[in-house]
KEPAMAR-571170 format. One line per field, with one value per residue: residue in three letters; x, y negated, z negated of N, C-alpha, C, O in turn; residue number from 0. Coordinates in Angstrom, 3 decimals, decimal comma. Layout:
<recs>
aa ala ...
n_x X ...
n_y Y ...
n_z Z ...
ca_x X ...
ca_y Y ...
ca_z Z ...
c_x X ...
c_y Y ...
c_z Z ...
o_x X ...
o_y Y ...
o_z Z ...
i NUM ...
</recs>
This chain:
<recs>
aa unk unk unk unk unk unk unk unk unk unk unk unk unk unk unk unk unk unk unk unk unk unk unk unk unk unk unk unk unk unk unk unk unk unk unk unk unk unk unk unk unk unk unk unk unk unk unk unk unk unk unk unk unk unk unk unk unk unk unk unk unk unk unk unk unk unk unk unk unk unk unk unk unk unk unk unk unk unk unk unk unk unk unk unk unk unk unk unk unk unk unk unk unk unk unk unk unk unk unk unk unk unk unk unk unk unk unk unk unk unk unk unk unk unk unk unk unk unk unk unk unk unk unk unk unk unk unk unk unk unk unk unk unk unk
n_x 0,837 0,394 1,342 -0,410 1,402 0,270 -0,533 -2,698 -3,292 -0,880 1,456 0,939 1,080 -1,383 -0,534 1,886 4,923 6,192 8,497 9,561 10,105 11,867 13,270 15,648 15,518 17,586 18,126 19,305 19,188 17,894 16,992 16,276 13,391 11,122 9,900 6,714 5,674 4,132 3,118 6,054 6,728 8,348 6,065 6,620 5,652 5,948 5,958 6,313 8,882 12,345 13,975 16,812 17,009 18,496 18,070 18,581 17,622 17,282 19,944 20,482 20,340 17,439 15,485 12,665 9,870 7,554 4,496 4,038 2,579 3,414 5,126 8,554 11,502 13,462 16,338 18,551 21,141 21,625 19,631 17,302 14,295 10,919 8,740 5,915 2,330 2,880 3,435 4,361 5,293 4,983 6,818 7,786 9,947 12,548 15,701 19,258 20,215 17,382 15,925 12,753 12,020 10,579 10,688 10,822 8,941 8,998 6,828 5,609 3,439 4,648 7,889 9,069 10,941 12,021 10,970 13,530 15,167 18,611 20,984 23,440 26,216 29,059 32,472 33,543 35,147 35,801 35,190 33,010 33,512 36,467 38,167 37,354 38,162 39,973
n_y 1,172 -2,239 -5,237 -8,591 -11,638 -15,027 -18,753 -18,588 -16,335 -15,243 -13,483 -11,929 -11,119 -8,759 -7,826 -7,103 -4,890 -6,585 -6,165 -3,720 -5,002 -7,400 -6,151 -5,920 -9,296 -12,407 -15,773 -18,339 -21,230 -24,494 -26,235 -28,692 -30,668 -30,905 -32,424 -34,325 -35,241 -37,121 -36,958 -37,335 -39,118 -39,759 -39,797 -40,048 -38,186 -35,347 -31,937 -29,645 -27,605 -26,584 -23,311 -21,339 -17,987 -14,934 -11,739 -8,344 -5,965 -7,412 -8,369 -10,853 -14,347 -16,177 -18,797 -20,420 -21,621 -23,573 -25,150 -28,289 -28,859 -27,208 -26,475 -27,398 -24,924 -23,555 -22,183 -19,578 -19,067 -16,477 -15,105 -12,895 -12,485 -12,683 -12,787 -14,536 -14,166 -14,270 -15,486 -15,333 -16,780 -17,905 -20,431 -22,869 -23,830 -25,344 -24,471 -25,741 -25,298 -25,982 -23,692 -22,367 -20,537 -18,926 -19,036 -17,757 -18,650 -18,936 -18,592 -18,651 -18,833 -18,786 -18,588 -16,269 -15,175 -11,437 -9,739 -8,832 -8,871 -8,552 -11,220 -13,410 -11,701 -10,499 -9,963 -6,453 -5,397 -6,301 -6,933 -7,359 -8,482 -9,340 -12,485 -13,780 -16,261 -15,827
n_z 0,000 0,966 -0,381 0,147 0,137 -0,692 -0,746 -1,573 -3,230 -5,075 -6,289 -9,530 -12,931 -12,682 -10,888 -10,118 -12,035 -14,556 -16,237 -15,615 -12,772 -13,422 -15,443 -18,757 -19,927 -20,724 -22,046 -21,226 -20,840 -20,860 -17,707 -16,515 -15,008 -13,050 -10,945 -10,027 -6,528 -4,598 -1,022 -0,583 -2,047 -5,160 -8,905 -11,021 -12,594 -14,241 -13,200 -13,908 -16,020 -15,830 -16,558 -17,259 -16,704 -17,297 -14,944 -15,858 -14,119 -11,654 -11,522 -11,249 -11,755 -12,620 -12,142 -14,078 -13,925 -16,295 -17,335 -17,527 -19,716 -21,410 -25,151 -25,362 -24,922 -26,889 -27,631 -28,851 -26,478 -24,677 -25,613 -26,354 -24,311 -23,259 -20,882 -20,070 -18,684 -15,500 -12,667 -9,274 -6,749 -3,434 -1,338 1,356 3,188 4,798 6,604 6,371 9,553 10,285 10,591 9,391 6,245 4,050 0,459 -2,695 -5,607 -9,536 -11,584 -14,975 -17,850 -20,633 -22,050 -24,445 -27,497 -27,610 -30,419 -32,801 -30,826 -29,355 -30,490 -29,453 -30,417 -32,577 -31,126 -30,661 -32,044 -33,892 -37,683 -39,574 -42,510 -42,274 -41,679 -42,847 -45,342 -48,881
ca_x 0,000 1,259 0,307 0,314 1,480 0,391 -0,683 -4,155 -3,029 0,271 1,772 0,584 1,434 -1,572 -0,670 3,519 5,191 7,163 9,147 9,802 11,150 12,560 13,982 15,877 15,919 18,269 17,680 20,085 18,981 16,685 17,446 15,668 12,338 10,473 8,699 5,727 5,911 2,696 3,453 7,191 7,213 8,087 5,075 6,946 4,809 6,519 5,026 7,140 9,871 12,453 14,620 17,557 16,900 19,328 17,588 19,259 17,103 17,555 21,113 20,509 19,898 15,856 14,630 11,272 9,153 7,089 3,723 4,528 1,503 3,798 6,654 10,360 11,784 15,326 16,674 19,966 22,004 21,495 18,365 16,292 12,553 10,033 7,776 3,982 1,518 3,883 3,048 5,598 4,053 5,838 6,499 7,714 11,366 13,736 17,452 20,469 19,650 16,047 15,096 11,389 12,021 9,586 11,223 9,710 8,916 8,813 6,088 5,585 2,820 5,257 8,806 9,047 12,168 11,765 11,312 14,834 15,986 20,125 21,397 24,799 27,031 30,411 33,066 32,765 36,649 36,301 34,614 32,625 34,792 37,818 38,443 36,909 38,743 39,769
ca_y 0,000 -3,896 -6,443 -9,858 -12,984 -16,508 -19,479 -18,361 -14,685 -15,049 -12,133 -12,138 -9,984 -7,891 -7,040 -6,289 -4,728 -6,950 -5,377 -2,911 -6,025 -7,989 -5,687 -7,146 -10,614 -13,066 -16,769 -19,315 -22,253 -25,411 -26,686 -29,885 -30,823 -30,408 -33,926 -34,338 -35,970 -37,184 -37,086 -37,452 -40,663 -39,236 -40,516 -40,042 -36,845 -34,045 -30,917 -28,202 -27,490 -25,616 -22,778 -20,151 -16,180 -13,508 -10,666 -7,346 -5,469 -8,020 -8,530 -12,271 -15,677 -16,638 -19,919 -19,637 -22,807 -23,305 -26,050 -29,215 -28,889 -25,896 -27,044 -27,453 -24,155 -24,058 -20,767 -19,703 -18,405 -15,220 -14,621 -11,626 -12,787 -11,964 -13,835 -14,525 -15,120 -14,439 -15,818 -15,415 -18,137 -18,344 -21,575 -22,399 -24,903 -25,479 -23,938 -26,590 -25,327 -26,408 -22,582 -22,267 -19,915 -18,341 -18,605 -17,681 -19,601 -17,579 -19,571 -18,263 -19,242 -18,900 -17,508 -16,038 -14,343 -10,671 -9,376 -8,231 -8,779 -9,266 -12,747 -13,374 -10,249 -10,131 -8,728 -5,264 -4,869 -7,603 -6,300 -8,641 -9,209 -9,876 -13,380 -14,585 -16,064 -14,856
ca_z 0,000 0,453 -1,390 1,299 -0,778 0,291 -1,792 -2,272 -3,616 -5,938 -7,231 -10,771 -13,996 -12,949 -9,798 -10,501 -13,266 -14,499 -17,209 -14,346 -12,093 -14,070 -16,547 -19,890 -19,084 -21,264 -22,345 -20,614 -21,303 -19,850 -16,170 -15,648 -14,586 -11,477 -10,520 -8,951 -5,541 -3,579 0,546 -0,066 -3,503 -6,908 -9,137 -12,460 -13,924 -14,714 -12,968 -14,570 -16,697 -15,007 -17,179 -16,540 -17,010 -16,492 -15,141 -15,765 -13,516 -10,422 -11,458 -11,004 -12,422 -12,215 -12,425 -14,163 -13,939 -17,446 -17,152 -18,342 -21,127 -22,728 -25,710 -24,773 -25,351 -27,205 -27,874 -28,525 -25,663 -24,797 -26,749 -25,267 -23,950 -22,211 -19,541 -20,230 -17,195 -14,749 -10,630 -7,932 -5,598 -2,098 -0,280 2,576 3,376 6,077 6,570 7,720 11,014 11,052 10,443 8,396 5,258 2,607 -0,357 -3,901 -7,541 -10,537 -12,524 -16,043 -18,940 -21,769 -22,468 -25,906 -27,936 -27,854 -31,916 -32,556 -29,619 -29,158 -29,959 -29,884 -31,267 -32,802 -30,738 -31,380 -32,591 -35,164 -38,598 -40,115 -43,494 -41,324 -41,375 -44,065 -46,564 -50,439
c_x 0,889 0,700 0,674 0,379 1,088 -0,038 -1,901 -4,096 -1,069 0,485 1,919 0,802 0,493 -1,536 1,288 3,535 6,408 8,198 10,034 10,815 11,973 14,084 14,109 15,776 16,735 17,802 18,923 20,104 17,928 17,652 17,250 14,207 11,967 9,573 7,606 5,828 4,346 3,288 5,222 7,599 7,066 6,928 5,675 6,982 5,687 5,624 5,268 8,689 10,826 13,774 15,280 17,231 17,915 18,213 18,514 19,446 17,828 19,184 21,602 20,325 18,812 16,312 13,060 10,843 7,649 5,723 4,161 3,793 2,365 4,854 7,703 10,258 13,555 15,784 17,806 20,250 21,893 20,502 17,599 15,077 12,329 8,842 6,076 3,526 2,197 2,988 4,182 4,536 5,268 5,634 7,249 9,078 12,036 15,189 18,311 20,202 18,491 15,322 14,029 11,727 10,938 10,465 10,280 9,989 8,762 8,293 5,517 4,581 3,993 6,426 9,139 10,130 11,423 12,100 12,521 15,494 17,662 20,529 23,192 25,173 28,268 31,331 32,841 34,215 36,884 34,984 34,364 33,010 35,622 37,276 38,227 37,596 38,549 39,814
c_y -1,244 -4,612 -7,876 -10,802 -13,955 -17,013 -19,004 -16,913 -14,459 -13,919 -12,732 -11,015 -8,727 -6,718 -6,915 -5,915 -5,618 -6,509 -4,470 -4,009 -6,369 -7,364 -6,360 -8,381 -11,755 -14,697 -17,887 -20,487 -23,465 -26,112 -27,634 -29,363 -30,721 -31,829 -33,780 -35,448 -35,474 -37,447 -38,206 -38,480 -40,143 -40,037 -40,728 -39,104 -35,741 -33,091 -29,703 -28,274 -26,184 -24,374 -21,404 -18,674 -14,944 -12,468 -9,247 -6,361 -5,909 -8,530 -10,221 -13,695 -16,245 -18,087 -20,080 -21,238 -22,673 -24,956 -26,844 -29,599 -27,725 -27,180 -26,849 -25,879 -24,239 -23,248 -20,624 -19,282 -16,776 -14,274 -13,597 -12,196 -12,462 -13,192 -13,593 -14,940 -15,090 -14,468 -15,470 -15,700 -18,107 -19,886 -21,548 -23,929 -24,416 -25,422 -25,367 -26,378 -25,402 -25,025 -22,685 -20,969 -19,767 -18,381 -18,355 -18,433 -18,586 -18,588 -18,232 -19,687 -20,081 -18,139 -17,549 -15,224 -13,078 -10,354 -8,236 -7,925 -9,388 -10,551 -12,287 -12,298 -10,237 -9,560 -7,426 -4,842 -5,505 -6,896 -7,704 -9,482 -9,882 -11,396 -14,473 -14,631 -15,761 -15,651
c_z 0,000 0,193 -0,782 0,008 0,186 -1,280 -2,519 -3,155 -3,896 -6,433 -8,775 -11,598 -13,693 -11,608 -9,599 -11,905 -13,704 -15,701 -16,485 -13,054 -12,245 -15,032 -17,951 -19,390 -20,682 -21,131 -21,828 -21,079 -20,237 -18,868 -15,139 -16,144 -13,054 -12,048 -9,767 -7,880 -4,548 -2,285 0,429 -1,376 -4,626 -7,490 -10,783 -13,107 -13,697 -13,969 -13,567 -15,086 -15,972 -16,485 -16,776 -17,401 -16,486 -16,481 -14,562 -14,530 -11,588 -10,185 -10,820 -12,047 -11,888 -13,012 -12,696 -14,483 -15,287 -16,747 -17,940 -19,887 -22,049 -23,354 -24,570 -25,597 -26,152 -28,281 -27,938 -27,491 -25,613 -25,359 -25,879 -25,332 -22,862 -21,666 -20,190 -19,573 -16,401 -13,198 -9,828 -6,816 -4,492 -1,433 0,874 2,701 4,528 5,531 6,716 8,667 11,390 11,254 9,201 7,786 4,524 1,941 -1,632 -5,145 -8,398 -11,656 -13,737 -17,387 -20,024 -21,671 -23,710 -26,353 -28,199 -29,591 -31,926 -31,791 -29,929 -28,877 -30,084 -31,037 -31,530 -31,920 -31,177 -32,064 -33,425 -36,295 -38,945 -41,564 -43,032 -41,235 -41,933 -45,487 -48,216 -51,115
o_x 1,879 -0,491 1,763 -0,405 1,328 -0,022 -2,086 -5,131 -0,262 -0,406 2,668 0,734 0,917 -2,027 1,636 2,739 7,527 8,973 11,235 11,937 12,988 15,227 13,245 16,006 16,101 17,116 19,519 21,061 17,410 18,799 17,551 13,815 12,713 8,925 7,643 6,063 3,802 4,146 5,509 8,792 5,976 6,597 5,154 7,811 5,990 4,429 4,418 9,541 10,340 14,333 14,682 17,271 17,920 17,520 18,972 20,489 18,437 19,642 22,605 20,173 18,924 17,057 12,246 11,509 6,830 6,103 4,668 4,209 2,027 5,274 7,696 9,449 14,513 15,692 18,479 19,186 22,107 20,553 17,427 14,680 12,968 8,365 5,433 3,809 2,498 2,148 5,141 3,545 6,433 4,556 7,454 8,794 12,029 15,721 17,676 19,723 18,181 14,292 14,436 11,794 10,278 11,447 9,102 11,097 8,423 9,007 5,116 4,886 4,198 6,267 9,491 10,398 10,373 13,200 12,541 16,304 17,904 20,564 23,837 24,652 28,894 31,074 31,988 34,206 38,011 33,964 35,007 32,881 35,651 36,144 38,607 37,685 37,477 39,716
o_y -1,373 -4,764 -8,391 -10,742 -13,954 -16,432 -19,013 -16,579 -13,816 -13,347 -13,626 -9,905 -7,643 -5,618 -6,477 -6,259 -5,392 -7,442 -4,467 -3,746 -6,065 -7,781 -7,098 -8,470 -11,627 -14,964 -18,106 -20,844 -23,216 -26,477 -27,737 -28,493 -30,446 -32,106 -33,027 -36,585 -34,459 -38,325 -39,255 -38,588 -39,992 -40,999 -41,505 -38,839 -35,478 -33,372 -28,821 -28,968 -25,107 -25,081 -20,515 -18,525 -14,286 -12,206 -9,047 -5,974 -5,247 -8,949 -10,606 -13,534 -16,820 -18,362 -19,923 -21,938 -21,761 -25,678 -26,479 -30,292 -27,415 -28,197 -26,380 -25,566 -24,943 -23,471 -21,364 -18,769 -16,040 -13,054 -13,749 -12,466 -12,108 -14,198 -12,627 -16,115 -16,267 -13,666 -15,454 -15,185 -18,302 -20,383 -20,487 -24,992 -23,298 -25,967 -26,176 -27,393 -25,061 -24,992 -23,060 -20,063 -20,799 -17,821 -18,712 -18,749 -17,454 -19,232 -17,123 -20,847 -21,280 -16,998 -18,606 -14,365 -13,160 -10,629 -7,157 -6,998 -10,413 -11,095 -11,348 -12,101 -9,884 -8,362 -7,221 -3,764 -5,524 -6,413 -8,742 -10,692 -11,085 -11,614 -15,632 -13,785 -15,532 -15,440
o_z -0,720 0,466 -1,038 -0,940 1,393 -2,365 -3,736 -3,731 -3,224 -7,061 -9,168 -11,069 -14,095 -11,356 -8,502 -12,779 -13,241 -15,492 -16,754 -12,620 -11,620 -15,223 -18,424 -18,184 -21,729 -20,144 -22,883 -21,767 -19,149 -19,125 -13,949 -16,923 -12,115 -13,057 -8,794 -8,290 -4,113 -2,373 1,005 -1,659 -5,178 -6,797 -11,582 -13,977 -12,533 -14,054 -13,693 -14,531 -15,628 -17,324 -16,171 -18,622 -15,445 -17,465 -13,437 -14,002 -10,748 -9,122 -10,218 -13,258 -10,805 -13,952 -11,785 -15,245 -15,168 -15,825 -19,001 -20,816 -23,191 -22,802 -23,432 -26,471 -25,831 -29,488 -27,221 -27,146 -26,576 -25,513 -24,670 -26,465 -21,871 -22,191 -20,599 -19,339 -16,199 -12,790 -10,600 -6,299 -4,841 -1,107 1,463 2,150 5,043 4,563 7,392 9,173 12,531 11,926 8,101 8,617 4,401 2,429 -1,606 -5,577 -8,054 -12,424 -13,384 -17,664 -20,211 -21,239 -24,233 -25,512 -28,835 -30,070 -31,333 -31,779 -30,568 -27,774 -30,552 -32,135 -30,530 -31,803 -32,040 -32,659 -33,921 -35,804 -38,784 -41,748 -43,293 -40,803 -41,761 -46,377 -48,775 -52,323
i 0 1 2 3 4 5 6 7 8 9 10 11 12 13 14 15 16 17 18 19 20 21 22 23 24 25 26 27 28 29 30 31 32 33 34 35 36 37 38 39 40 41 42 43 44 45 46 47 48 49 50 51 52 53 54 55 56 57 58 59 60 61 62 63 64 65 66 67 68 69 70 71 72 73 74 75 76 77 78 79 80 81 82 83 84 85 86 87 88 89 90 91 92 93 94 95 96 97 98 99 100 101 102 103 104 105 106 107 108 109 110 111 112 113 114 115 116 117 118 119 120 121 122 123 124 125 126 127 128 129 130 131 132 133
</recs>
């Protein structure tokens, strides 16, 4: 079976797995804003918050676009989370050579720290007494 994407029919959490896609995914950090622009003139408003994701799975660095009505997120480094509401919306841009591309967004509700998920870890050859003084 294929599942066609366009604007009107986003791939949505209930039609991928994303856990399955994605895999672990890691917490990076925030990456800007995304402006809103009417026929080409920024207007000021914020349309989305943009933020970095390692995903294990895809062996990449996502950019996951958050609504500008969610908080700031501000996580440590490396923090394990997981996506809420997830879209993959296609649009549509031009190459350097004036070639028309699909590329995709990876719009997300909420990203939240997985419970006990891996933050930052000690080397693994350093004991955690070590180094602390007597």
């Amino acid at each position: 079976m294929t599942i066609r994407i366009n604007k009107q029919n986003p791939l949505t959490s209930d039609k991928i797995d994303v856990e399955k896609t994605f895999g672990k995914l890691l917490f990076l950090g925030e990456d800007g804003e995304q402006m809103e622009a009417i026929e080409g003139e920024y207007t000021g408003a914020i349309k989305a918050y943009r933020y970095g994701v390692k995903s294990e799975a895809q062996n990449d660095i996502l950019n996951v676009f958050l609504p500008p009505t969610s908080d700031r997120i501000d996580l440590p480094y490396l923090t394990e989370v997981k996506l809420d509401g997830v879209a993959i919306v296609p649009f549509t841009s031009y190459s350097v050579s004036g070639n028309l591309m699909v590329n995709y967004k990876i719009e997300a509700g909420s990203i939240t720290p997985v419970s006990g998920g891996n933050k930052s870890k000690p080397p693994e050859n350093v004991k955690p007494e070590e180094g602390k003084q007597k």
